[in-house]
N, C-alpha and C positions, 0 to 999 in steps of 0.2 A: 395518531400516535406521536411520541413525541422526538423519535431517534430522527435524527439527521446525518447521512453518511459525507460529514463535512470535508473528511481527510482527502477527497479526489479529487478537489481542487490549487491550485498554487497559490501560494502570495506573492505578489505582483510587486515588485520592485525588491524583491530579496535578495538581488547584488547590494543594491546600496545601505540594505539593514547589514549584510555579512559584512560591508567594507567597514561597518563602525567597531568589530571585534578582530582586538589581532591575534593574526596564527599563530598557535600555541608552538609548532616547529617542537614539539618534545618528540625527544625517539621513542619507540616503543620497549617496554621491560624486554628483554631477554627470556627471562624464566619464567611462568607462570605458574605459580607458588598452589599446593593441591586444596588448601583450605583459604576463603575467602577472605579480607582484611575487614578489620574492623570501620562501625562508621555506617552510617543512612546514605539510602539511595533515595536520588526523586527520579522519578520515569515518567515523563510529559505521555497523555494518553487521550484518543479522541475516543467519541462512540460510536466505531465503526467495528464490528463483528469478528474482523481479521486479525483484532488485538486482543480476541476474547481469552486466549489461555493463558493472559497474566491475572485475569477478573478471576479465575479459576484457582491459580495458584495463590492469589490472598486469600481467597474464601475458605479453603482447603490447609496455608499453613507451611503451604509446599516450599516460602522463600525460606522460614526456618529449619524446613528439614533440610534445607540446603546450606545452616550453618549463618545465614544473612540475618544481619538483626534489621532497623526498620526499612522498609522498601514504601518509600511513600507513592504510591501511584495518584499523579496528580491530572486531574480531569482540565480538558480545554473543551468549551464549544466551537472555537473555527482555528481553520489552517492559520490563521494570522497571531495568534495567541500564543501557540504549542512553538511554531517558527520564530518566533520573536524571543520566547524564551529560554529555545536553543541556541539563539546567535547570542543571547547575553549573558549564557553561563549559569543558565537560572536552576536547568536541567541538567544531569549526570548522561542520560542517555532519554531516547526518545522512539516513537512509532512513526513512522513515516510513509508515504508512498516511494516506489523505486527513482518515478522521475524529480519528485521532489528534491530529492536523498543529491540526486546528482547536481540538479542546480545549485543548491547549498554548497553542496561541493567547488563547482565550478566558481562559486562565487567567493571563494576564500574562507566559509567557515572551516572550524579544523575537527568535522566530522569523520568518522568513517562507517560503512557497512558492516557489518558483523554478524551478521542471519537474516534468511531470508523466511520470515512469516507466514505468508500466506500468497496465493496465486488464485487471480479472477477464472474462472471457466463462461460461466455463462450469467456472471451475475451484473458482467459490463455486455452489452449487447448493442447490435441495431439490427430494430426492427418495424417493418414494414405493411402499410395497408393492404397489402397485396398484389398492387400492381407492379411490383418490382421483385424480384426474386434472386437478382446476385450483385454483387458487388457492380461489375458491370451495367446493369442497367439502370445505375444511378446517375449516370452520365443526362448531365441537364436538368437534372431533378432535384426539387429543392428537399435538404438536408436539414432538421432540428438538432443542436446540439449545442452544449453549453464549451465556449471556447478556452483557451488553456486548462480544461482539467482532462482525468481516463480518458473522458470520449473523444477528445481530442486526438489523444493518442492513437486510440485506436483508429476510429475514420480514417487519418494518415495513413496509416499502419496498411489499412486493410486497400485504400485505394492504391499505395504504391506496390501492394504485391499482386495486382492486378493490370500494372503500368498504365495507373493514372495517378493524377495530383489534383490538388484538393480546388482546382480553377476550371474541373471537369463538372464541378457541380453548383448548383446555387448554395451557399451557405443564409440558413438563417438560424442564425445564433440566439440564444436563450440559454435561462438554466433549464439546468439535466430534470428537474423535479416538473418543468411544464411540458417539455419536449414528448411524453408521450401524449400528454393531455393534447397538444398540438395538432399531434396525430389521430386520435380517436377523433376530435371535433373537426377532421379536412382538412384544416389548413397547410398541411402537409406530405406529402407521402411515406418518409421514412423518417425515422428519429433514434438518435443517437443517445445513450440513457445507459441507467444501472438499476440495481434492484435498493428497493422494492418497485420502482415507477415502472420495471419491464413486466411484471409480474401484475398489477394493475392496469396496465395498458390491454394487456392481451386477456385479461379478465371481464373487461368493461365490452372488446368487442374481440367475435372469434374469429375475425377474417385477416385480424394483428396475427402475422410469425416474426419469428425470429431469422434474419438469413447471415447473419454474420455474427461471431462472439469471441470475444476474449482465448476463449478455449484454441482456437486457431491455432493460438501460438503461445500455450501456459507459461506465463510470468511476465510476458507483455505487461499488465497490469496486474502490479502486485505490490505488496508492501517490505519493508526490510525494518528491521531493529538497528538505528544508529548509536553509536557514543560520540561522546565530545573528545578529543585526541587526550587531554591530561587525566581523564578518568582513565585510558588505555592506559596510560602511564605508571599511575600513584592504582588503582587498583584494578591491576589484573585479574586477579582471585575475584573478583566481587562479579565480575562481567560473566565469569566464568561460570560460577553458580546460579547465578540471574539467568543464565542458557540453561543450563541442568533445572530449573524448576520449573521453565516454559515448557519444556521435554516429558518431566512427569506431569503435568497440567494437562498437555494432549492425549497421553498415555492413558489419564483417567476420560479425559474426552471420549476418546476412543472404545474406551470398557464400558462408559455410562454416555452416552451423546445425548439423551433427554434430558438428563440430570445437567448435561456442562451445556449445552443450550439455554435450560431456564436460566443458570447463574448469569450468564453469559449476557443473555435478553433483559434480565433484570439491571443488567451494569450498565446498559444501556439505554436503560429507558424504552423498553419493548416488551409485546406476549411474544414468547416461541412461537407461537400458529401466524404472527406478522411477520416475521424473519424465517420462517419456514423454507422459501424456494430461494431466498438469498444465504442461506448458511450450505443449500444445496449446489451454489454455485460456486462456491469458493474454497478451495484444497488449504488444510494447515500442513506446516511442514516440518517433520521431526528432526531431530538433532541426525541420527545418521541420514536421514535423506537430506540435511544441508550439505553434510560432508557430503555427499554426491552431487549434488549443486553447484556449490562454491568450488570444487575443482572441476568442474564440466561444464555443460549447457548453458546452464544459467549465468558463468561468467565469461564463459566463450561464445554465445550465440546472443541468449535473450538481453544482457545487459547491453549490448554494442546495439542490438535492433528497437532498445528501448530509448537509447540514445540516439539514435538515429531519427526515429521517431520524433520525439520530444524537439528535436533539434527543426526538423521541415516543419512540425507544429507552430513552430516560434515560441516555444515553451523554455526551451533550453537556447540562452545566448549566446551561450561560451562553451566549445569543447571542455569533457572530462578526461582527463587521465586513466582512464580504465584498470591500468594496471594496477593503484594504489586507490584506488577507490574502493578497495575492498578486501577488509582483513581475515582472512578464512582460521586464522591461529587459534582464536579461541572456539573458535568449534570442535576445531581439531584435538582442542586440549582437556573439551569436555566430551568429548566422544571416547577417549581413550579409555 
């Protein structure tokens, strides 16, 4: 198949791409005007699943029931593409992973958070031959996993809420796409991955489980909808409706899920029956349930623990400002 879930990896020297754009330092509007401003949007977009209810919302129509004249959604094959041309202004707003979202940040572009996507359950995982069965008895045990992206995070994640660190284990590092393969052929015990390769792995042999996942701790791994700070600026309204047609997009999701799966599978380069148990593992998330997000859990608990994460990773260089890392207003202003 031809889909590659590229976005869960980082680009690697992204302070020093963000140090070549300077900070826009614009305030934000005041008002947020109820009908959109005139004018195209481009929206940097990879072919990863979690971004499917904007695939939905062209197919369907939903940017101009929302008032939006063109909304170009424009395709990247790798993280290094879609990041490059958000630090150069190329992009209005973009899809992003959460720990991405904050490196960027950290590194002086003048992004911010704006909605919160979608959240992994079970479709980032590690799992194991079977001679291991918890987090704990990975101790000594050698680890597949591909370094700075989700799995990263997560393995961190998961060994320090266990009161271990990542020197508990042998690390052998790979990408996410061999790491099961690794595992089914021996050379392994346990491997670190996402779907479709956990879904594969444990298909090729049945003695593969899963003992630790993403779900642990929903939003751990997850994606957010960034803007670039002078789009917050010059169009408020536009951001605004750009939420409102994500909103009806999942709404039809939700009414017809075969229907917004095939769209979905096709914008991506996939059959629905090979994205099957990975669209199973991943939560979209609606405009009121952001408003409950963005003022709770997920900016008080899971952003701090994803940052944290990210951070023992070696993922994330530089503390983020948590506070302004993330603008809840225009949720709030399409939810109303």
């Amino acid at each position: 198949m031809n889909w590659t879930p590229t976005r869960r990896s980082l680009l690697k020297g992204s302070a020093a791409l963000a140090a070549s754009v300077p900070f826009a330092g614009l305030a934000l509007a005041e008002d947020i005007p109820a009908a959109p401003e005139a004018g195209d949007i481009k929206m940097g977009i990879e072919p990863w699943l979690g971004y499917g209810q904007w695939h939905i919302a062209a197919k369907k129509d939903l940017f101009k029931a929302q008032g939006l004249g063109n909304v170009e959604i424009v395709n990247f094959n790798t993280d290094a593409d879609i990041n490059a041309a958000l630090a150069a202004g190329q992009l209005n707003c973009g899809n992003i992973a959460t720990h991405t979202a904050m490196n960027f940040i950290a590194a002086g572009l003048p992004l911010k958070i704006v909605a919160l996507l979608d959240v992994s359950k079970t479709a980032d995982a590690m799992i194991s031959d079977g001679s291991v069965s918890d987090i704990k008895g990975l101790k000594g045990k050698q680890v597949a996993y591909e370094e700075g992206t989700t799995s990263d995070i997560l393995l961190n994640y998961a060994l320090a809420q266990n009161g271990m660190t990542i020197a508990d284990i042998e690390k052998v590092p790979m990408p996410a796409s061999d790491a099961g393969s690794a595992l089914i052929g021996g050379k392994v015990p346990v491997a670190v991955t996402y779907e479709p390769y956990l879904t594969l792995a444990m298909q090729q042999n049945q003695s593969v489980k899963m003992i630790y996942s993403a779900g642990e701790n929903p939003g751990l791994i997850s994606d957010v909808f960034v803007v670039r700070e002078e789009f917050l600026k010059e169009k408020p309204g536009q951001i605004v409706a750009l939420l409102k047609a994500w909103d009806a997009a999942l709404a039809d999701y939700r009414k017809d899920t075969a229907g917004g799966r095939a769209i979905i599978s096709e914008a991506v380069g996939a059959k629905p029956e090979e994205l099957a148990t990975a669209f199973d593992g991943v939560v979209y998330y609606s405009l009121a349930e952001n408003k409950t997000e963005l003022g709770g859990s997920f900016t008080s608990k899971v952003v701090p623990e994803v940052h944290a994460a990210a951070k023992t990773a070696g993922i994330l260089q530089k503390d983020v400002d948590l506070s302004t890392a993330i603008d809840a207003r225009f949720v709030d202003a399409a939810t109303k």
